[in-house]
C-alpha positions in Angstrom: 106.9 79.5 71.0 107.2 76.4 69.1 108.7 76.6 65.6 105.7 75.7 63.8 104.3 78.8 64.9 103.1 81.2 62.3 103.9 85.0 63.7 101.8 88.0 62.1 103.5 89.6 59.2 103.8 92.9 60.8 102.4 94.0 63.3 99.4 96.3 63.0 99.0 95.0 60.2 97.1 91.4 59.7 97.6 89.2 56.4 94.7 88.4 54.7 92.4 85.7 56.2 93.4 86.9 60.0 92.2 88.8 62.7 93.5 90.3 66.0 92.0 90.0 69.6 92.8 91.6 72.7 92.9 89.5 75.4 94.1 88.0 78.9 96.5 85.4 79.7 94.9 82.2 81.8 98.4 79.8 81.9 98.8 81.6 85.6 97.1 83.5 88.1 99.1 87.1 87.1 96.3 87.2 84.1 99.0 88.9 81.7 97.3 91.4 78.9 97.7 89.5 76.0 97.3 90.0 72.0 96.2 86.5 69.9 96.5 86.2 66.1 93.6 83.9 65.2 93.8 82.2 61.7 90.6 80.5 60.4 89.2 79.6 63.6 92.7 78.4 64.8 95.0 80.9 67.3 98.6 80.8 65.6 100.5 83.3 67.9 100.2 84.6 71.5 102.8 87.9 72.4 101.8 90.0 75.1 99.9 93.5 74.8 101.7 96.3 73.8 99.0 99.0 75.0 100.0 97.7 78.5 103.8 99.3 78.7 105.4 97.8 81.1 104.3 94.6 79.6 105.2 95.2 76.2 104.9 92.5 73.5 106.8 90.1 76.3 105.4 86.9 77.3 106.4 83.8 79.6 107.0 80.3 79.1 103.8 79.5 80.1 102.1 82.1 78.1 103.9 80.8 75.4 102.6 77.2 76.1 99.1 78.1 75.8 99.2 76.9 72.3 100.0 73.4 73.2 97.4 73.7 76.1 94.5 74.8 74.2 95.1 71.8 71.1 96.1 68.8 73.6 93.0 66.5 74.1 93.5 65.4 77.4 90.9 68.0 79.6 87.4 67.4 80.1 85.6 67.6 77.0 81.8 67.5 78.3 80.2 67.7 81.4 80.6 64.6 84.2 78.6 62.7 86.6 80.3 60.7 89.6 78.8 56.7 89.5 81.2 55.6 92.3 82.8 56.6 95.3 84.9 59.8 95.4 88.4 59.5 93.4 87.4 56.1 92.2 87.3 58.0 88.3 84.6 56.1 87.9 82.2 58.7 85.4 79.6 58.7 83.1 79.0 61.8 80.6 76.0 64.1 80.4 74.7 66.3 78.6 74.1 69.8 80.0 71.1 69.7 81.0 71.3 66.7 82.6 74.4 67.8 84.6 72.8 71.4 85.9 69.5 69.7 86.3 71.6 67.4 88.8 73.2 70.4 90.3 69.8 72.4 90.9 68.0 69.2 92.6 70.7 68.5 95.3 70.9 72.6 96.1 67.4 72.7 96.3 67.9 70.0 98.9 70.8 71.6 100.5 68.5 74.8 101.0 65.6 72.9 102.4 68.1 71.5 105.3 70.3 73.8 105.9 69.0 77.2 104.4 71.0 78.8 101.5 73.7 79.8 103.6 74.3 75.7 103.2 76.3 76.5 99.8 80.2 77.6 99.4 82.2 78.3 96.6 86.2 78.7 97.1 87.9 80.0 93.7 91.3 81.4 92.4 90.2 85.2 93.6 91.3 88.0 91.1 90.0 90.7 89.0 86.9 88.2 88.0 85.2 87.7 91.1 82.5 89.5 91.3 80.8 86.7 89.2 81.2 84.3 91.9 80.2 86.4 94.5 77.3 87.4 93.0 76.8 83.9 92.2 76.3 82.6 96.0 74.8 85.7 97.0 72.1 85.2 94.6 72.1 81.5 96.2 71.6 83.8 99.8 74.9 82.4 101.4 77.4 84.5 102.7 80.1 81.3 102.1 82.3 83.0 99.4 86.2 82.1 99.8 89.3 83.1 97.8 92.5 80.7 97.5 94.3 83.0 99.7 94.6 81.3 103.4 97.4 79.3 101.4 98.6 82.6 99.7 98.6 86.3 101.0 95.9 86.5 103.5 98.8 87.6 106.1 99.8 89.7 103.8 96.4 91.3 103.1 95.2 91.3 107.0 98.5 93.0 107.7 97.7 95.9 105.3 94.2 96.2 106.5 95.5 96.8 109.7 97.8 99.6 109.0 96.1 101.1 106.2 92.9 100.1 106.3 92.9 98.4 102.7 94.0 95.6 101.3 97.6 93.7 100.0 96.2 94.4 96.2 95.5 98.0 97.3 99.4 98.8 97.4 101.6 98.7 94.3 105.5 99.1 94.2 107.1 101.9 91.5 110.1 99.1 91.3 111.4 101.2 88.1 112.3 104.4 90.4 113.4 102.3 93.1 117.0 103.1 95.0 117.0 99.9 97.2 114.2 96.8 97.3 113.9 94.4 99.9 112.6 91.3 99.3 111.3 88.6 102.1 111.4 85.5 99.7 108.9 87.0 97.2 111.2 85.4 94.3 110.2 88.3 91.4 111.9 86.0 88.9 110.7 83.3 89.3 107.0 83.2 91.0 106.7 86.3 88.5 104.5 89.0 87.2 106.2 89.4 83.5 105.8 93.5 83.8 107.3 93.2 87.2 110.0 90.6 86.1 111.2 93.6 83.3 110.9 96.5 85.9 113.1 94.5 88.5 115.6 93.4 86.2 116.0 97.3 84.2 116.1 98.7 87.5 119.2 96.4 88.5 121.0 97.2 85.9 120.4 101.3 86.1 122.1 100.5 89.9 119.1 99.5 92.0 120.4 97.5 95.1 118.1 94.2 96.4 118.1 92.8 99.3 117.0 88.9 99.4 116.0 87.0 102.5 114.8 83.8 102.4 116.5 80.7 103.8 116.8 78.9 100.2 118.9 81.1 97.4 116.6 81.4 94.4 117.4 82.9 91.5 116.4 86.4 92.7 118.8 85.7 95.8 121.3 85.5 93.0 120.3 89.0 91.1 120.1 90.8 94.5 123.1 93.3 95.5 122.8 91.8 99.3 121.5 87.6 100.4 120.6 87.0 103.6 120.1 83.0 104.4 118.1 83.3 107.5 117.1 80.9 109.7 113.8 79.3 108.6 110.7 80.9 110.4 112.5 84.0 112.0 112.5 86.8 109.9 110.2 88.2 112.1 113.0 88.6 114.9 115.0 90.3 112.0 112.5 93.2 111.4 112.1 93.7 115.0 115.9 94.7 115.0 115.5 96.7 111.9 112.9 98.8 113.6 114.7 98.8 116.5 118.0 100.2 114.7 116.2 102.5 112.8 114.2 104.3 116.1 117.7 103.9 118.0 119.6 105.9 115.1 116.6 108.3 114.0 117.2 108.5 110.5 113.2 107.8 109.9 111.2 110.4 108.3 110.1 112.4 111.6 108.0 114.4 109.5 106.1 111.8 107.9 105.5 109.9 110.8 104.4 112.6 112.7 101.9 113.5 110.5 100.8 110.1 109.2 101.6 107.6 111.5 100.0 106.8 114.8 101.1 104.7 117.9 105.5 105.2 118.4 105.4 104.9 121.7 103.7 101.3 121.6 106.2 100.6 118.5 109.3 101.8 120.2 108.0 99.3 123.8 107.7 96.5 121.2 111.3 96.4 120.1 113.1 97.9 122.8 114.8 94.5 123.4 115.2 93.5 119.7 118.7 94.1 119.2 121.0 93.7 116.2 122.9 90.9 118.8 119.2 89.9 119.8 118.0 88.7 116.7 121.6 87.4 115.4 121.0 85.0 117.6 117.5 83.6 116.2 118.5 84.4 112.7 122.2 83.9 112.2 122.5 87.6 110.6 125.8 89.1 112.1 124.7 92.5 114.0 127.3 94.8 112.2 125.6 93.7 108.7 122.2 94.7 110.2 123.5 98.2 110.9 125.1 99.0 108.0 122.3 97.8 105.6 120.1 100.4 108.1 122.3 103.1 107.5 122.4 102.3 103.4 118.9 102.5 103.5 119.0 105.5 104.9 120.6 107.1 102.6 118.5 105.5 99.8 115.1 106.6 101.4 112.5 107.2 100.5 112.8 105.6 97.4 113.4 102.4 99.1 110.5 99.2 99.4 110.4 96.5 101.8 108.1 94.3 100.1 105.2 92.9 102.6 105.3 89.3 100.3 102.9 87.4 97.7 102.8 83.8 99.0 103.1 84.3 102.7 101.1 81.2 104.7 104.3 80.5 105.9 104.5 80.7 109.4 102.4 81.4 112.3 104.0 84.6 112.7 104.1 85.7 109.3 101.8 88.4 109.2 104.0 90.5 111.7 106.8 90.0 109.5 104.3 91.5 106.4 103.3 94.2 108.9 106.5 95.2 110.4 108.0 95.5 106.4 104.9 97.3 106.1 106.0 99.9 109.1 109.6 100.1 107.8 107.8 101.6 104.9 106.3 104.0 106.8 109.0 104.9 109.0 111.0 105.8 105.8 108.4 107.9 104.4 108.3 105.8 101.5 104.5 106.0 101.0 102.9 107.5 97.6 106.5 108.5 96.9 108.5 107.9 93.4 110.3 105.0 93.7 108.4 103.5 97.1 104.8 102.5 97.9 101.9 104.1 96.0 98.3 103.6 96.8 96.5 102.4 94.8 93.5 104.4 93.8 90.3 103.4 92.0 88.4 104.9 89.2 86.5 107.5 91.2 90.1 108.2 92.8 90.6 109.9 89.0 87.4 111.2 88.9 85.8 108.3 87.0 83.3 106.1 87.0 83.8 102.3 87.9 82.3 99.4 86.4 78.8 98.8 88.0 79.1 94.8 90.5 76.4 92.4 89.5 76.7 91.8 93.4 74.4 95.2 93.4 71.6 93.2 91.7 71.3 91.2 94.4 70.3 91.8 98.2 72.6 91.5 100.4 73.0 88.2 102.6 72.5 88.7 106.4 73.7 84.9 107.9 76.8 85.0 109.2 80.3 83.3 107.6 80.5 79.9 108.2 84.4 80.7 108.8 83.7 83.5 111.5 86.1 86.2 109.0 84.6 89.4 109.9 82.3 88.2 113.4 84.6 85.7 115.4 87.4 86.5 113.8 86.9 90.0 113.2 90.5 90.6 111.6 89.8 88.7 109.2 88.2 90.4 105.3 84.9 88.8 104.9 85.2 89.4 101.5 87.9 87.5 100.8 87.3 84.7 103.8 89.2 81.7 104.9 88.3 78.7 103.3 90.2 76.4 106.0 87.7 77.3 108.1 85.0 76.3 105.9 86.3 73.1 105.6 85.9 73.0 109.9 82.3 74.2 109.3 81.9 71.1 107.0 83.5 68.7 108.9 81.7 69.6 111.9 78.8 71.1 111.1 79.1 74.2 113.5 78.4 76.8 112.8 75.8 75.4 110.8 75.8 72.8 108.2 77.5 73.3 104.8 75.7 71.3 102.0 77.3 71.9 98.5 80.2 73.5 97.4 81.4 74.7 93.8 85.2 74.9 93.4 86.2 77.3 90.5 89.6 77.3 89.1 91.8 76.1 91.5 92.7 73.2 93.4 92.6 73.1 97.0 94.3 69.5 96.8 97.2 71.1 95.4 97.2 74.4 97.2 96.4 73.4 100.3 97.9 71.7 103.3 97.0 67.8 104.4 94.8 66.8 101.3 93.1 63.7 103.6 92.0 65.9 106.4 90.2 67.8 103.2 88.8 65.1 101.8 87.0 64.2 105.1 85.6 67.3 105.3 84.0 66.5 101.9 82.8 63.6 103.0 80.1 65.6 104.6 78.4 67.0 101.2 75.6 66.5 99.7 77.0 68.3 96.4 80.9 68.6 95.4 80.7 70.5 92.0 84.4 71.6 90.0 84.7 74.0 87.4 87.7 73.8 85.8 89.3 73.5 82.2 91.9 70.2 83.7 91.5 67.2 85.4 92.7 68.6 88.4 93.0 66.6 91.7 90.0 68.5 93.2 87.9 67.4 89.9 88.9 63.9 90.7 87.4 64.2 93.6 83.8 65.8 92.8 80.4 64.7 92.2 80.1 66.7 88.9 82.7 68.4 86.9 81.3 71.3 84.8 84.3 71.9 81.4 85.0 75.7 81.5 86.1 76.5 78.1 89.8 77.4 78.1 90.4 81.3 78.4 91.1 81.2 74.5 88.0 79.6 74.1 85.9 82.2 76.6 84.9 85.2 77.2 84.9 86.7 80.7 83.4 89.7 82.9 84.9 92.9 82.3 88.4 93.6 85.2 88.3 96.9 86.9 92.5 97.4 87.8 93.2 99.3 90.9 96.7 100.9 90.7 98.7 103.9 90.0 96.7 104.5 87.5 93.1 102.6 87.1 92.1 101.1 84.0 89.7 98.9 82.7 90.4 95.2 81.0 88.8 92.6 78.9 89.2 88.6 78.6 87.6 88.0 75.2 86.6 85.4 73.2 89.4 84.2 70.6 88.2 81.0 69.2 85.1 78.5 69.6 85.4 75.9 72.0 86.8 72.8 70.7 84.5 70.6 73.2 81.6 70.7 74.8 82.6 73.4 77.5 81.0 76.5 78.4 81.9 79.7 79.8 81.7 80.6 83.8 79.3 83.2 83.3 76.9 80.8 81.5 77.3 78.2 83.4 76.3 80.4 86.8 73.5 81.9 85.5 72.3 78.1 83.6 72.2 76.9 87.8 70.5 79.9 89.3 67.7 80.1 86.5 67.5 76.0 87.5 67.0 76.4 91.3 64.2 77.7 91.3 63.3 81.2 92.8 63.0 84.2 90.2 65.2 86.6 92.4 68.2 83.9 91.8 67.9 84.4 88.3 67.6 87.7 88.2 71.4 88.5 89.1 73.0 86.9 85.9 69.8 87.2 83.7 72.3 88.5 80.7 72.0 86.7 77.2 75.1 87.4 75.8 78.5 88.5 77.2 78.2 91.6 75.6 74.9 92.3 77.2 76.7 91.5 80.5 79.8 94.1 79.5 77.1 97.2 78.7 75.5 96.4 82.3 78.7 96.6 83.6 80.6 99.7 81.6 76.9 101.8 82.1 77.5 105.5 83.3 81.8 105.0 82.9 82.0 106.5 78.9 83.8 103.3 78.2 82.4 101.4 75.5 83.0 97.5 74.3 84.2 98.6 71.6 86.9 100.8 73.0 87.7 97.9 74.6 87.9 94.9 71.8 90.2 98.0 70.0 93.0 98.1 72.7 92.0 95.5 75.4 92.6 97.8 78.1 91.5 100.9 78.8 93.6 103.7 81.5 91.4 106.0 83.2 94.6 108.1 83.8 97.0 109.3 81.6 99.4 109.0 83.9 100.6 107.1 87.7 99.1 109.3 90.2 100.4 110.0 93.2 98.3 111.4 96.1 100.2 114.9 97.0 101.0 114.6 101.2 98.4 118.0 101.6 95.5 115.8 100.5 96.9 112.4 101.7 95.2 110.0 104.1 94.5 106.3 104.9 91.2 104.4 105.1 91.6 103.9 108.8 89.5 105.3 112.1 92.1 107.4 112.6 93.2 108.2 108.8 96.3 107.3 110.1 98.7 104.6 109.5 98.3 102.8 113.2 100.8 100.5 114.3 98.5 99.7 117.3 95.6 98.4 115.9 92.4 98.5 117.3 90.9 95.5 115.1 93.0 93.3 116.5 93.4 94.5 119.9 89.4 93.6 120.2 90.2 90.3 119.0 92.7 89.3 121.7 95.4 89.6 118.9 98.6 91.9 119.9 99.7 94.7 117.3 103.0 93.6 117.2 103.5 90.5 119.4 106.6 89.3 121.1 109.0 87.1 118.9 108.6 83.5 119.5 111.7 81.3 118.4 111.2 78.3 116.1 112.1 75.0 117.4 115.1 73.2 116.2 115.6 71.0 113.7 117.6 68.2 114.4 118.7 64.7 113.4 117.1 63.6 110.3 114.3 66.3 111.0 114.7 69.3 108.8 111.5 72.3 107.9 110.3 71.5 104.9 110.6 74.6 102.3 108.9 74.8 98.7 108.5 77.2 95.5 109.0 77.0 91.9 110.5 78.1 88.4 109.3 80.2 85.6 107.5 77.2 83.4 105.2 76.2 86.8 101.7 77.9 87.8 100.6 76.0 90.6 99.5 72.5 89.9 98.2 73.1 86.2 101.7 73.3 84.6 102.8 70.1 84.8 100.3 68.4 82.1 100.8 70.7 79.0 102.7 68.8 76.5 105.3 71.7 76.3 105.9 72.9 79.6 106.5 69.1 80.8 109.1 68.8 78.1 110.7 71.7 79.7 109.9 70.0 83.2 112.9 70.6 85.6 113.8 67.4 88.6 112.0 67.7 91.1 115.0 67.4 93.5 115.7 67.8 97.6 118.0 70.5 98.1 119.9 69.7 101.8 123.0 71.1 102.9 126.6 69.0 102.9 127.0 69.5 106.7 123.3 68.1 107.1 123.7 65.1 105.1 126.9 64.2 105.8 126.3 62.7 108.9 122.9 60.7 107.9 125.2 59.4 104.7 123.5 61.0 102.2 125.3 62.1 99.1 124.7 64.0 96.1 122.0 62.2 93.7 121.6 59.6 96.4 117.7 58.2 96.7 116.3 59.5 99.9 112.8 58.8 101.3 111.1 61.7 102.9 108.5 61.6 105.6 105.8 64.6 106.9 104.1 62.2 110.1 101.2 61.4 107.9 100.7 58.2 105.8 102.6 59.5 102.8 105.5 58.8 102.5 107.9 59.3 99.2 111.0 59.0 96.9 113.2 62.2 95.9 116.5 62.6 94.6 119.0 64.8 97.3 120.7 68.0 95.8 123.4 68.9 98.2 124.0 72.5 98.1 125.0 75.2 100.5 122.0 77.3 99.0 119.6 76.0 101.4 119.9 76.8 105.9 121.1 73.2 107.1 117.5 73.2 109.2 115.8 73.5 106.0 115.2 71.0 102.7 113.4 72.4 99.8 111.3 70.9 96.7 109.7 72.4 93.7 105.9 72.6 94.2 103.3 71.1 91.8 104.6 67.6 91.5 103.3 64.2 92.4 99.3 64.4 90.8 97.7 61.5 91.2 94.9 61.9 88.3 95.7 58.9 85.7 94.2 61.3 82.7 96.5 63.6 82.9 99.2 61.4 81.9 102.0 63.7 81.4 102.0 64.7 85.2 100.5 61.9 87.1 103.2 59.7 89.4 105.6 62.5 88.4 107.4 63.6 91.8 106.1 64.2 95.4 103.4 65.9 96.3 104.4 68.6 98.9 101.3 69.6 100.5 100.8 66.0 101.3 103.7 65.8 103.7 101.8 68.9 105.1 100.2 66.7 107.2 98.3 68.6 110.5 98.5 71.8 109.0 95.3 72.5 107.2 93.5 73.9 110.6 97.0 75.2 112.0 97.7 78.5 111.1 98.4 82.2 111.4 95.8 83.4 114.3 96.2 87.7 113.1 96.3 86.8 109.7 94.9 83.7 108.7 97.7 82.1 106.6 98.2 78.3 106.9 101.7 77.6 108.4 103.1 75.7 106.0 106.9 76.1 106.5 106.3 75.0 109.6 105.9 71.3 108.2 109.3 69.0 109.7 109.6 66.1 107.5 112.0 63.3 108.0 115.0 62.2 105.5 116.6 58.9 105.3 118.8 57.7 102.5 117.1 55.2 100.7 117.7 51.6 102.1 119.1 53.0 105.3 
């Protein structure tokens, strides 16, 4: 926090003129639980939930720049209308009215040519979504897409194909953990704070890590074991851990004989996959591989091989989440202290959940415009892919898309090849962002719609699968500074526009409390309880499933390594390792990530967290550089086959594989009102050129670390 920043006296007990709300963090996408000290209209201090314990009263940097977020002008203070042509900023304002009236008209076109299944929304995904579903349901499209094809959909297909639910649906008892593994999920960095705490307490009480990734982050440098593979073949590396494993038999035979389907078609697929094997794709000595088998071992089954958060990384990436996923298994270290525990939802604890305002509307029949679920049968139609639906607009096949709302997040940020996504804009009649920042997406619209910042806002209630369910509330702190609304307003303002009664119906709520009593009806949970503490367990305690009563949401009810899903859509179980190609010359796979003070692209513009801004640098490895006489600090130019093409400072370290170099991500915005960020850095994903329709084909993910750039010394 700043030191102007007033703290509460005591806590529990507010001065005079004060009052306390429970809330939820909006600087990231973690959505921390999060207590605000509001002082005559005006929040003086943010600290993090107590009620939540592993959270405690922690917060992160950029939790603790929400202050200079919420009070700096530069966001969109009232509703926008485009007068020239995309990204040309050239705006006029409106008023409300005007700007949803303009909204309804061009869906009500869109619905006369192409049918309602003519509208898309893509958003951020979380714990709030079941606004926007219901949103575009009411609107009868199927086209509802999470962020996630440049995230964790490999993740998520690959734990929907072994346990039949999703990435979200498995959580990771860290603080009883004998040994984690880690496939580049960087826990200190790209960070959950309650997850940061447990990893670093568990360290010190003697938990080992073990870190693989081809870039050293600063979890490589907490872990008890690095391993700097070879970019894009840690797949070939968990072939040869299963393989050890099965060779040596110290898996739990009794687990998997009871729970796990499908050892003979696992012990066919890595009957090859040597430690020598894959020492040659990876550069991991063989002897290393066997002893960390045999340490596991004897750690099991509190031991966790961690399927990943952010992995559209390569095009075989979901077997490297599924294959961690099996190690699990193999080890017995499923609803276990100190491994993988299941989720469960409220009526797991015998409980009530909170009632979806998707159930006041019927359900859409058309099919996805991106095939997840029919074509691609694999794929979670409830999550979709939204590269997909960028094909559908571009083309128009299946069928036409029309408009499309984006809700906070940015696909030109998060996403691959930012000019192939523009062109598939091109195509709409109606580009609509909601956001609380002038993101590059916003830039880009035909409207932009000011969401009120999460101080400023009140959301629908979160139900929290876990080891213990609970219930959570984003609530209202202060009044909006500007003209901006809240999501849930702004939804049901369009539907009740468009025209047909049934599309008001779904968000027909007055209030937000009105909204919250729908929801919490029948669950013994009241607002109230909820405004008290902010979050409400429907446990007393992390429950684990006892192995008499424990099965998994599959055909079988069985964790199956062969998968029938994917077998009927042409896609092997566990499919032969395919080598990257080599990166030679002045050719090198570009890698990227960040530090605690970035959150995708929406860092980079609050006045605090840009003070605290590290160089964006290129990390490259002496024996690399050497011979294209580059040296430390020199000016290179870096190129991804596309038109962009830009300046970057070199880093030479030993940290990074010599076929990799690696930026921080976030950089190089483009937007001239946000002043602090724009023309700062490059912009990775636009040297991502190609890769916006080339990705996973199991799981979906883009392949982005598959992008080879090009480096050159400046002036060379």
């Amino acid at each position: 926090m700043t030191s102007s920043t007033v703290a509460p006296n005591v806590r529990g007990v507010m001065a005079p003129g004060r009052r306390r709300v429970f809330s939820m963090c909006g600087m990231c996408s973690v959505r921390c639980p999060i207590e605000v000290t509001v002082e005559n209209g005006r929040v003086v201090w943010i600290q993090g939930n107590a009620g939540d314990a592993a959270m405690g009263e922690s917060l992160c940097a950029k939790g603790a720049a929400a202050l200079s977020f919420e009070y700096d002008d530069e966001r969109p203070q009232t509703p926008l209308i485009r007068t020239g042509p995309r990204g040309s900023g050239h705006w006029r304002r409106a008023s409300w009215d005007e700007a949803l009236d303009y909204i309804a008209d061009r869906l009500r076109e869109t619905i006369e040519e192409f049918g309602g299944r003519g509208i898309a929304l893509s958003d951020r995904g979380g714990p709030f979504t079941d606004l926007t579903r219901t949103f575009v349901r009411a609107l009868g499209s199927p086209n509802y897409c999470d962020h996630d094809a440049a995230c964790g959909s490999n993740a998520h297909h690959a734990a929907r194909s072994l346990y039949g639910c999703g990435r979200t649906a498995i959580t990771f008892d860290i603080a009883n953990c004998r040994h984690l593994v880690l496939y580049g999920r960087n826990v200190t960095e790209s960070f959950k704070v309650a997850e940061a705490k447990e990893f670093m307490t568990a360290l010190a009480r003697g938990m080992k890590c073990t870190y693989i990734d081809p870039r050293a982050s600063i979890t490589a440098c907490k872990a008890t074991r690095y391993w700097q593979v070879r970019p894009n073949s840690d797949y070939a590396l968990n072939l040869a851990l299963i393989h050890e494993v099965l060779r040596t038999g110290v898996y739990d035979q009794a687990f998997v004989a009871r729970f796990v389907s499908g050892m003979d078609y696992l012990r066919e697929a890595v009957k090859e996959a040597t430690p020598e094997w894959q020492e040659m794709h990876t550069g991991i000595p063989a002897d290393e591989l066997r002893a960390f088998v045999a340490e596991i071992a004897k750690d099991a089954p509190r031991v966790i091989f961690h399927p990943g958060w952010m992995v559209a990384r390569h095009r075989q990436s979901f077997y490297v989440s599924r294959t961690a996923l099996i190690l699990n298994a193999l080890f017995g270290a499923i609803e276990v202290e100190g491994g993988c525990i299941l989720a469960k939802s409220p009526e797991d604890v015998c409980a009530k959940g909170l009632r979806k305002l998707a159930d006041r509307v019927p359900a859409v029949t058309a099919p996805r415009a991106d095939g997840a679920g029919t074509t691609h049968p694999q794929w979670d139609p409830a999550s979709g892919m939204v590269h997909q639906l960028y094909r559908a607009m571009a083309s128009g096949e299946p069928y036409g898309i029309g408009a499309y709302f984006v809700y906070r997040h940015d696909p030109l940020t998060a996403l691959p090849d930012a000019e192939a996504i523009k062109q598939a804009w091109e195509k709409l009649k109606l580009l609509v962002a909601i956001d609380v920042r002038y993101s590059e997406t916003a830039w880009h619209a035909d409207v932009i719609l000011p969401e009120a910042t999460y101080l400023e806002r009140a959301n629908i209630l979160a139900q929290n699968a876990g080891a213990r369910p609970s219930f959570s509330m984003r609530d209202q702190a202060i009044a909006p500074r500007f003209d901006s609304r809240p999501a849930w307003w702004i939804f049901r303002e369009i539907l009740r526009r468009v025209g047909d009664p049934a599309h008001a119906e779904a968000l027909d709520f007055e209030t937000i409390e009105e909204l919250w009593d729908y929801q919490l009806e029948g669950t013994g949970v009241t607002v109230a309880q909820l405004r008290e503490r902010g979050i409400v367990s429907l446990a007393p305690s992390a429950v684990i499933t006892p192995r008499d009563e424990l099965s998994f949401k599959t055909p079988s009810g069985k964790i199956e390594i062969e998968s029938e899903t994917l077998e009927k859509a042409g896609i092997p179980s566990l499919a032969p390792f395919k080598a990257p190609a080599a990166a030679t010359g002045n050719r090198f796979y570009l890698l990227f990530g960040r530090v605690g003070v970035q959150a995708h692209g929406q860092w980079l513009n609050d006045p605090l967290l840009n003070e605290v801004a590290p160089e964006q640098v290129l990390w490259i490895h002496p024996s690399r550089a050497g011979p294209l006489g580059i040296a430390d600090g020199d000016e290179v130019e870096i190129g991804g086959g596309g038109r962009y093409r830009a300046f970057i400072k070199a880093r030479l370290t030993e940290w990074i594989h010599p076929d990799a170099v690696f930026m921080l991500h976030g950089y190089g915005a483009t937007v001239p009102l946000a002043t602090r960020a724009c023309g700062l850095g490059v912009a990775d994903q636009r040297l991502q050129h190609g890769k916006l329709y080339d990705f996973d084909p199991a799981g979906g993910g883009n392949n982005l670390t598959e992008t080879i750039v090009t480096v050159v010394r400046k002036g060379a």
